[in-house]
Every structure is written in C-alpha cells, then in structure tokens.
N, C-alpha and C positions, 0 to 999 in steps of 0.2 A: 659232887664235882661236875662244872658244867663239861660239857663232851666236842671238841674243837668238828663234829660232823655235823649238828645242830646249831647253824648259825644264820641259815637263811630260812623261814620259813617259805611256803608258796600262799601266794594271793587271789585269790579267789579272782575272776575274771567278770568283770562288771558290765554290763548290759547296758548303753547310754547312745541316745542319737545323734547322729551325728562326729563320731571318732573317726576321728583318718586312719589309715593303715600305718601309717607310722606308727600313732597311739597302740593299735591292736597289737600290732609285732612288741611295741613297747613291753605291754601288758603280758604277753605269751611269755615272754620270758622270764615272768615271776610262777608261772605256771609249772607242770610236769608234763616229761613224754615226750612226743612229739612237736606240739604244741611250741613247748619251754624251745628244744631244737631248735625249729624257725625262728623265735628269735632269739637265739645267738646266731642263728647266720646272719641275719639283719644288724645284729651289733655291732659282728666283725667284719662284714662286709663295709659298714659304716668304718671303722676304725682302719683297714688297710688304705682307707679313701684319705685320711690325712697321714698317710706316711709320703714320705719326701722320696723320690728316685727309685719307686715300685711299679713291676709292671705287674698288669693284672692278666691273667690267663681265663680264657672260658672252653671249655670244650662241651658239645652240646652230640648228643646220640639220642635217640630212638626219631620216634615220626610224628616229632610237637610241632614242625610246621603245620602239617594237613590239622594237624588239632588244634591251630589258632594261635599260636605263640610267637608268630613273625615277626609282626608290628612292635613287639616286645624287647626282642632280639636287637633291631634295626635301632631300637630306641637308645640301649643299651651303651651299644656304639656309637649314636651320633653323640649323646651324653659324655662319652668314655668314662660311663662307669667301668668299661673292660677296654684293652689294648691288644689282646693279639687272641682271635678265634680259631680253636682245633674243631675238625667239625666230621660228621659220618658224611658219605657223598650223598647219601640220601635227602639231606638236610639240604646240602645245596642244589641237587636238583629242584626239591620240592619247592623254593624259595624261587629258583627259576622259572619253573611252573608256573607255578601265581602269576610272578613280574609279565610272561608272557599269555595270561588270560587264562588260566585252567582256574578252576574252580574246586572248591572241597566242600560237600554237603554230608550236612547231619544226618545221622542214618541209626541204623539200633544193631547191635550185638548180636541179634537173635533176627537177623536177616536170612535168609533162604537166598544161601551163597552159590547154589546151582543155579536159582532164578536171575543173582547176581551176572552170575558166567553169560546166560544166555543173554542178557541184555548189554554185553561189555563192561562192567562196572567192577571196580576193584575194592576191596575193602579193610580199612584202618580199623579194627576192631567196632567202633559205631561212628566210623568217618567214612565216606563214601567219594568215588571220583571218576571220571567216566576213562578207558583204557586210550580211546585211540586219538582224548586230548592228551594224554602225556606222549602218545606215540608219537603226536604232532612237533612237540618240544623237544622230543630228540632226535624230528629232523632238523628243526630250529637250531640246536646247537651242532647236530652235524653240517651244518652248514657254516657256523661259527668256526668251530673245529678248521673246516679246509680254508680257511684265511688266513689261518697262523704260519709263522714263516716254519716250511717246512726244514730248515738245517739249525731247529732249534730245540733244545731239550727242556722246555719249561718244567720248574716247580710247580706243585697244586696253586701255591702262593701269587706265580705271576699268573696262571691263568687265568686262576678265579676274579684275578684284579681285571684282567680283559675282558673276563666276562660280566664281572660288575659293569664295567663302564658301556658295554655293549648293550646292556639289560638296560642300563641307563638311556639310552637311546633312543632303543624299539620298543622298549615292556615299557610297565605299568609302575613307575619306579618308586612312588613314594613309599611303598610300606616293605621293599626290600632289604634284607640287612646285608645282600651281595654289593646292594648299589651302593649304600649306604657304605660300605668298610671300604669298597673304593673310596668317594669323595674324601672319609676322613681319614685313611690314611692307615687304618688297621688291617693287617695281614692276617689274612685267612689261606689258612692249612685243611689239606682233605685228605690226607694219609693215605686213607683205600677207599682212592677216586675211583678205582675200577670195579668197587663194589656198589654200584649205584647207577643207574639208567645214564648218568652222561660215561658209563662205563659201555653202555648199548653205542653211544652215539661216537664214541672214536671208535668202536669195530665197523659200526657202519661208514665211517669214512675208507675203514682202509681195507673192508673190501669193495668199495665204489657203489652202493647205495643209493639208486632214486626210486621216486614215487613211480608207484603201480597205475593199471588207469582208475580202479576203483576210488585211488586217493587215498585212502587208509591204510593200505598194503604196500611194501616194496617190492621190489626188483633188483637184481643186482647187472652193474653196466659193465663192470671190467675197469673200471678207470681210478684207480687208486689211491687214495692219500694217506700219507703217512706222518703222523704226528703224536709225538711223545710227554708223556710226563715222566720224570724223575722222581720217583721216588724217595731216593737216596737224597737227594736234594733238599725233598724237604725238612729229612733229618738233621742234613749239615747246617740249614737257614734256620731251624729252630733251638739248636746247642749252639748257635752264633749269639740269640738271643739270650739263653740263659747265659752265657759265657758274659758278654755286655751289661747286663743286667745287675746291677747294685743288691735287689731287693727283689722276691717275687710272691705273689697271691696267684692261690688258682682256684676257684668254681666250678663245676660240676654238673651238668645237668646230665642227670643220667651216667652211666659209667661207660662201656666199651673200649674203641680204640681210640678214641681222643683224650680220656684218662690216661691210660698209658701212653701213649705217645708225649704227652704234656708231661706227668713224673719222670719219664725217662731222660727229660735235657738236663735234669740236675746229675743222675746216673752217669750218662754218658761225659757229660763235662770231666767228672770225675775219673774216668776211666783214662781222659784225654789231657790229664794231667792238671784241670785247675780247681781251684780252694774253694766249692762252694757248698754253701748248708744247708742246703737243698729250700723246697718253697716255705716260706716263713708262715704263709698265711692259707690256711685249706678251707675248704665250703664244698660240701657235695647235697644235692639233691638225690636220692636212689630209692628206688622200691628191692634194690638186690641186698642180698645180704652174705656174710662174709663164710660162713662153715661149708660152704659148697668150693671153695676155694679158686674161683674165679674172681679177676680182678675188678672187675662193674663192682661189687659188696665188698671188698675186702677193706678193712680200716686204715686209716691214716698212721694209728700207731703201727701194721706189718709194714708200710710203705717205708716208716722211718731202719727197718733195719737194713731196706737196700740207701739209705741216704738220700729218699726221694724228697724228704719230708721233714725241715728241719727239726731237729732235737727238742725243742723248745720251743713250734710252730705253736700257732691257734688255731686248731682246729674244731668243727664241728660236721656231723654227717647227720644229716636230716630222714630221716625213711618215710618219703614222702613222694607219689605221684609230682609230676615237675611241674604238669599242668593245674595242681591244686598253690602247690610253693611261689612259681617262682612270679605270676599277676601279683600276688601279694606284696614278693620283696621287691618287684618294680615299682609299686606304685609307692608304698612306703620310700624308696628313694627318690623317685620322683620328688617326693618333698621333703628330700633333703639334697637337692641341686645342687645347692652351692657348694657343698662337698668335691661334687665332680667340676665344677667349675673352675674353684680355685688350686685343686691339684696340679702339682705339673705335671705330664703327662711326657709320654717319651714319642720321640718321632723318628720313624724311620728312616735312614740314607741305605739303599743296597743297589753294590756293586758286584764289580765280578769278586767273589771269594771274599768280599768283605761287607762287613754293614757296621755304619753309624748309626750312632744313638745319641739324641738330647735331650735331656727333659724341659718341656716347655707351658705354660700357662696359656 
C-alpha cells in the first residue's frame, strides 16, 4: 500500500553556471532542512506578491545595517516588495549613521576589545565602527530633534518620516531605507525608539547639550528642549492598519520587539472588537529557537493560539542567519519585479485618529 507521507521525493541540487538565485531558491526547495526552508520562504514570499488588497509587514532586529543589509532594505521598499516597516531603534539610527557619513568596517571576532576601547572603536561581533563618529550623529539628530514643533507629541512613524526627508537633504541618501520609506510613502514604526542612540540624542536635548571645546565631548548649557514620542501612538497607528487592512503578510528578519509588536495588531484588533484572522501569510528569518520560550524563536503555530496568526496562514520559519537568507531572497526577487510591479499596493492617508487606505498600481 503506497503511504500518502511519500509523495515528494527530494532532488539532488545540481552544480551549473551560470543560475540566478531565483533558479537556486527554486532548486532548495526540492531539497531538506534549512535549505528546503529558504525556499519556501521564497515561494510564499512570491505568492502573497499576487494576492489583491494585502499588505505586507517587515519587522527587522538585530545589527544587519552595520553588517551591510541597507541597500537591501531601501531596495525592498522602493520595490514595495513590503508596505509598512517595524523596526529596533538601532536599525534606524544605524541607517542614519551611514546617510550621515559613518562608516562600518570589517573587523574579526577575535579582536582585542581592550585595544578596541583604547582606540574608541566599538564592536558588531566582526564589524567595527569608530565611537565618536556615532557621537557626532547624535548630535546631528539632536539638533534635528530641537526643530520639531515642540507642542507636538509625534509617533515613531511621523518622526522617522521627518527624519527621512531630513536625511534626504543633508546625508548621503541613496542607499538609505529611512530616505527611501519617506519618498515612497511606507510608514516606518520604532516601538523602542528609546532604546537606541537617537534615544541618547532626545536626552541630550532635553537636558540642553552642546559641544565641549575638545569637539568630541559635551557640556551641558541649561537650555532645554523638550520633545516627545508617543509611544501609545504607535500602537493605535499600527491596529488602525491591521483594522483597515483586507489581508495581511508578515516577514521577519530576526525576532524581538518588531515581531511582537507586528503580531500583536491582529490581537489587539480583536480585543477592540473587530473580526480579524489574524496574518494570513508568515516568513521569519531566526537563528532563535522556540523551548527557551521567548518570543524572537517561538512558532507561528504558538502565535495562532493567541489569534496572531491565521488558522490556515502559510507559514514558514527559516533558522538562518538574516545576513546569509535574506541577499538571497532579494536578489531572487529582484528577478521576479514584475510581481511587485503589478501588485496594488495600498497607500496611505493619516489624519488625526483616522487613516485611509487604497490599494493602488
């Protein structure tokens, strides 16, 4: 009696010059493992691409800017292969960084991080950066910061949109994906903005911070600014979208507080009294895993029994480094453009307490 478990074999993975990553993602997915994983994220990533009135969710954690994934990012969205970015504050400082001339250099693991110390240099695992260019950046945005009208309680969402456009300006804007989510139009969320160096640079406004004579060092003047983010805000601007929202895909790079924050709009919706099935379509990239019971590892199926994660979603979770994953499933999309091309895509209207949505080509 044939056995309804044996009905796919796996295909040996063929060696040939010349394959696009499309083809290789193609191929992995007749494979096992991890391997197989990748592509099905590349499958479904492909197939949420022709659903009609979806939006797509990215939330992005740990420190893949300094490790080169910007450009990637920024691509992403001009693309819209994704519509609305959850992000760690680290992510968007580091992205500001860049736009405003810091630099990240290659380094080894097995650095001598005391020699590091005395020379100023900070270190990303085997990524390297020099300290008091970033210091510079956070006076750069403290001074951003005291521009903003101060009898306003911005979201992470408008800020980072101001500070896109600002970045657009004075930095180095092509390969930012702050600049980039401005121009097109994708809202980006930073939940715990205050956990992240532009978290240094609103304290330095508001205890009145300038430059020391060394240059490198501050001083404190006494002259205060005061300006806020809402955090609540962004919860209620992010459950407006799930709420609006037909259809939703969410992506993964890495877990932390943008995973959550992101599963939490279908929860919350529901709490708030409307009918939704939570995200239809999941993709997680993770090196975390689930028995430690933190949410970064935890599966898509624990997710579905708070309603995060509809009943019937497609999902896949990859256990893979992001920075090995997600070059791959870019470039592979890349040559499938027209997918994100001819999608409609939804577009923003937000007002006070309310936001429109249309989906548009």
């Amino acid at each position: 009696m044939a056995s309804s478990f044996l009905k796919h074999p796996t295909v040996p993975f063929r060696v040939k010059p010349g394959k696009t990553a499309a083809t290789i993602l193609d191929e992995m997915l007749l494979t096992g493992f991890q391997g197989k994983a990748l592509g099905e994220a590349f499958a479904i990533w492909q197939e949420i691409l022709r659903q009609k009135k979806i939006t797509i969710w990215l939330g992005i954690s740990g420190a893949i800017i300094p490790a080169g994934m910007r450009r990637i990012i920024a691509y992403l969205i001009e693309k819209r292969f994704v519509d609305v970015i959850v992000s760690t504050g680290a992510q968007v400082f580091h992205d500001a960084a860049e736009a405003l001339g810091v630099v990240h250099y290659r380094g080894s693991a097995l650095a001598d991080d005391q020699a590091l110390l005395a020379e100023g240099i900070d270190r990303f695992y085997d990524v390297l950066v020099q300290e008091h260019q970033q210091r510079r950046v956070d006076r750069q945005i403290q001074h951003f910061i005291e521009t903003l009208d101060e009898g306003y309680q911005y979201s992470s969402r408008e800020f980072l949109f101001l500070l896109g456009q600002y970045l657009g300006k004075h930095g180095q804007a092509r390969d930012s994906f702050l600049v980039q989510a401005a121009r097109s139009g994708v809202p980006v969320f930073a939940p715990a903005l205050c956990d992240s160096s532009i978290g240094y640079s609103f304290v330095m406004a508001r205890r009145g911070i300038s430059d020391a004579a060394d240059g490198r060092t501050f001083k404190q003047t006494g002259k205060k600014v005061f300006r806020y983010i809402d955090q609540m805000k962004d919860t209620d601007e992010t459950v407006r979208i799930a709420e609006k929202t037909p259809h939703s895909a969410v992506i993964y790079l890495g877990g932390g507080v943008p995973k959550n924050f992101i599963q939490q709009t279908e929860l919350l919706s529901l709490i708030l009294g409307h009918s939704l099935p939570g995200h239809e379509y999941a993709i997680q990239l993770t090196t975390d895993s689930p028995q430690f019971g933190g949410l970064s590892g935890c599966t898509f199926a624990e997710a579905q029994s708070w309603g995060k994660i509809a009943r019937h979603a497609k999902t896949v979770q990859c256990s893979c480094d992001v920075t090995i994953g997600l070059p791959l499933l870019a470039q592979g999309l890349a040559e499938k453009e027209k997918l994100a091309t001819r999608r409609p895509k939804p577009r923003f209207t937000w007002g006070d307490d309310n936001l429109g949505i249309k989906y548009e080509r």
